[in-house]
C-alpha positions, 0 to 999 in steps of 0.5 A: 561163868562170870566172876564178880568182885564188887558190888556194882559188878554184880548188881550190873550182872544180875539187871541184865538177867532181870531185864531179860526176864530171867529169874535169879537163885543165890547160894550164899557161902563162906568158901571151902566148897564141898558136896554140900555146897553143890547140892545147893547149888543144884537145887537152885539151878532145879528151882530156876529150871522150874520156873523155865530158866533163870541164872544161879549166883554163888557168893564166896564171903567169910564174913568177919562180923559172924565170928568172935574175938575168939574165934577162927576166922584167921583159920578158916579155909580159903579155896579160891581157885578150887572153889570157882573150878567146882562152880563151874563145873556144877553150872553155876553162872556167876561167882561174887567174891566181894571184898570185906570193905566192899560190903562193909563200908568205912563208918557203916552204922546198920545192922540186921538183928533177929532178936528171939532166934538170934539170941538162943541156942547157938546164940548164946554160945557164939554171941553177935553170930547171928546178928553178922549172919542177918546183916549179911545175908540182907546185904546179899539180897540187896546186892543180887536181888534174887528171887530165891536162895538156898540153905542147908538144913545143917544150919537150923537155926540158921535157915529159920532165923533166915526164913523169920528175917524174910517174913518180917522184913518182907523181903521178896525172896523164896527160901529153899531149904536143902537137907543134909549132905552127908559122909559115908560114915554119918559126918555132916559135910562141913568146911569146918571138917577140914581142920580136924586132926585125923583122931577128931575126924575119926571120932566125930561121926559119934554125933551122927550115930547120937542123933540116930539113936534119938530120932529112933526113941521119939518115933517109939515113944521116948519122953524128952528127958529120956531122949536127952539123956540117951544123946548126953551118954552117948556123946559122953563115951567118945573121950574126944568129944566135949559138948557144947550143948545139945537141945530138943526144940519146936520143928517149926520155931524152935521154943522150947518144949516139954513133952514130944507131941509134934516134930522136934528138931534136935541140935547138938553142938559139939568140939572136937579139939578146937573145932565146934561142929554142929548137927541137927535131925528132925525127928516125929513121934 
């Protein structure tokens, strides 16, 4: 596996492999890899195995600028050395591990804003993420120039803001939307989990059991508010748990919607301590 710190080492990396004629999937992450991140990393290796080989580049970047001023970008977790044994041992072919004045120069002045999708749900608790998110991810693609990325599905809002970014800017990339990975008791798999204390961690899968209970009332039948109270309740009777917001949104676009005629995805975004974990399922009725 190579390992690229800069930018011009990796755009020297990913032309010889565009002049050989093999395609390129990128997994963009901020570290602290788990089995979530892997599974990423195995359907990009799927998806350039199906177009008859190609080579796989994960970044490892904690991006500043998708974080607040208060925030805990100090306390996110760093793993630099597992990070790159677990990459290597998924068969990824290169790790890009850019430096924060490498990507973002002295006296830059551009950013990328996804205006509708940026500003609500979990742009509204964490102002500018999404803008940081955009802008680095646009980077990301300028640098490698893949030919298609994977991204969980943890992150909804995300992937669809990711994939309303590709469409607009007509960014030539294929977008791989990769379901959640999941702990043996519900838990979506986070590297925000490893900040939990032990109690947090042991009350957190509440959100999976609430999102449970929702996906099942919306396949009987249950009217919005129905459903939303349900999800308040029982997220309400884990005393460890303090709601952020949990929102039933349009699968396809998140708008907001009134009844439940079509798939709607729904969004919890809730603290534990002083960690905001958030959770996502799509649900048909």
């Amino acid at each position: 596996m190579q390992i690229c710190r800069s930018t011009q080492e990796m755009r020297d990396c990913t032309r010889d492999w565009r002049l050989g004629g093999q395609p390129i999937a990128l997994v963009p992450t901020m570290g602290a890899l788990h089995s979530g991140h892997l599974t990423l990393v195995a359907r990009a290796r799927q998806w350039v195995d199906a177009q008859g080989g190609g080579r796989v580049v994960t970044s490892i970047f904690v991006n500043p600028t998708q974080f607040g001023p208060s925030e805990d970008l100090d306390k996110y977790p760093r793993n630099e050395a597992g990070d790159l044994a677990l990459l290597r041992r998924a068969g990824c072919d290169a790790a890009f591990l850019p430096t924060v004045p490498d990507i973002y120069r002295p006296g830059a002045q551009t950013h990328v804003e996804v205006d509708q999708l940026g500003r609500m749900l979990m742009g509204r608790l964490r102002p500018g993420h999404f803008r940081g998110v955009a802008t680095v991810v646009t980077k990301l693609f300028n640098i490698v120039q893949p030919d298609a990325a994977a991204f969980g599905e943890k992150d909804y809002q995300q992937l669809t803001l990711i994939r309303q970014m590709v469409a607009d800017l007509d960014i030539p990339v294929e977008i791989l939307p990769v379901p959640t990975v999941r702990e043996a008791d519900g838990l979506a798999l986070s590297s925000r989990n490893q900040r939990l204390t032990p109690e947090d961690r042991a009350a957190a899968p509440v959100l999976a059991r609430a999102l449970d209970e929702a996906q099942a009332q919306v396949a009987a039948g249950a009217s919005l508010a129905s459903v939303r109270s349900r999800l308040r309740r029982t997220i309400a009777a884990e005393p460890r748990a303090r709601i952020g917001s949990i929102d039933i949104r349009d699968a396809l676009d998140l708008s907001r919607v009134s009844t439940i005629a079509r798939p709607v995805v729904i969004l919890l975004a809730v603290r534990f301590g002083d960690v905001l974990l958030i959770d996502q399922r799509v649900a048909q009725p």
